[in-house]
C-alpha positions as CSV (number, residue, x, y, z in Angstrom):
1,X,-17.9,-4.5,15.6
2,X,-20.4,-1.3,16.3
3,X,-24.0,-1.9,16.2
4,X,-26.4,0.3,14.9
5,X,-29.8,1.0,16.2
6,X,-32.6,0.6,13.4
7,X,-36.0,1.4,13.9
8,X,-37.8,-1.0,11.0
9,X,-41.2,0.4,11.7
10,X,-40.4,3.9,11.5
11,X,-38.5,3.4,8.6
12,X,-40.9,1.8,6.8
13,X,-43.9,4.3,7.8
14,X,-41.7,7.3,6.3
15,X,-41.0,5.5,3.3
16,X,-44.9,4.4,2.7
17,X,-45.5,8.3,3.3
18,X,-43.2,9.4,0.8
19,X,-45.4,6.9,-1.8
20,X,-44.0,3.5,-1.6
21,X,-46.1,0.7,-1.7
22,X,-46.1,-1.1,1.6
23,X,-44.8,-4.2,0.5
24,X,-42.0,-2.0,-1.5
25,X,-41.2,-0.3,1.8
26,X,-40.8,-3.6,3.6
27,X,-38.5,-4.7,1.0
28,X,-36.3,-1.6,0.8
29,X,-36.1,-1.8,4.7
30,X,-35.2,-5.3,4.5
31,X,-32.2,-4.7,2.1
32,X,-31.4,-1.9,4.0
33,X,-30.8,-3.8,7.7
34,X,-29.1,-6.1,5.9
35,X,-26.3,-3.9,4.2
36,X,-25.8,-2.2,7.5
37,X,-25.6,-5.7,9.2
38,X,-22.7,-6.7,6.8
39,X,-20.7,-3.3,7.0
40,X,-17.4,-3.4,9.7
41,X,-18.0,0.5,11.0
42,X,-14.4,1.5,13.1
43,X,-15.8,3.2,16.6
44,X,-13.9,5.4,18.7
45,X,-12.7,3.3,20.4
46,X,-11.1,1.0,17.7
47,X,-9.6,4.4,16.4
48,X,-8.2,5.1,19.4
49,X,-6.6,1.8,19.4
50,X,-5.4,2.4,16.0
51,X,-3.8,6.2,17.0
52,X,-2.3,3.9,20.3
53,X,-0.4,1.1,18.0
54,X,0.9,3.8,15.6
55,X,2.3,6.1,18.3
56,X,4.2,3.3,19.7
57,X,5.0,2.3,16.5
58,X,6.6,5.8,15.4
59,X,8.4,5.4,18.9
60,X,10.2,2.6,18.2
61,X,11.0,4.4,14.5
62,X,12.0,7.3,16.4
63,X,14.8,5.5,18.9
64,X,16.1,3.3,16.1
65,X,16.6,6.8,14.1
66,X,18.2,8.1,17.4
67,X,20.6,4.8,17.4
68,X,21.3,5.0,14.2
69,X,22.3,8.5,13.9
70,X,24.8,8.2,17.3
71,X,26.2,5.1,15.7
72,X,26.8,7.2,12.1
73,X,28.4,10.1,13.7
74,X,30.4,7.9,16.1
75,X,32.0,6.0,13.1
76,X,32.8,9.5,11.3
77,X,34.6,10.3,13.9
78,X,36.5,7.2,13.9
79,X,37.0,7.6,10.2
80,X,38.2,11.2,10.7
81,X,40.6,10.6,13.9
82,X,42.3,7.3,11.5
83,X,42.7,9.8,8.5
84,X,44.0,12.4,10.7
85,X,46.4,10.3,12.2
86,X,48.1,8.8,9.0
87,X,47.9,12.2,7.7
């Protein structure tokens, strides 16, 4: 999980400047730190991961696909040369 920087103080000064009480200000910076604390934030890197597990994901799609199209047209040819032959 990403950690974020917080400056409490500076935090608290601008809200005491914008007319909050100081004791307000302490509370609203305490609720704040804590809802950040508690919040899963996906990095680069962890997105990077992700994009990494679905490529190779898709790949494996992508050859099964492959497979099962050769396998498809491999029995309709089957089919065809037995129907032609009877014929």
């Amino acid at each position: 999980m990403a950690t974020i920087t917080f400056d409490t103080h500076k935090f608290i000064n601008t809200l005491i400047e914008a007319g909050f009480e100081a004791k307000q200000a302490e509370a609203v910076s305490e609720a704040f730190k804590v809802a950040q604390s508690d919040t899963d934030i996906a990095t680069k890197r962890d997105l990077r991961e992700l994009e990494l597990r679905l490529d190779s994901k898709f790949l494996e799609l992508e050859n099964k696909l492959v497979k099962w199209g050769i396998g498809l047209a491999l029995g309709q040819v089957a089919v065809i040369a037995a129907l032609v032959k009877i014929l």
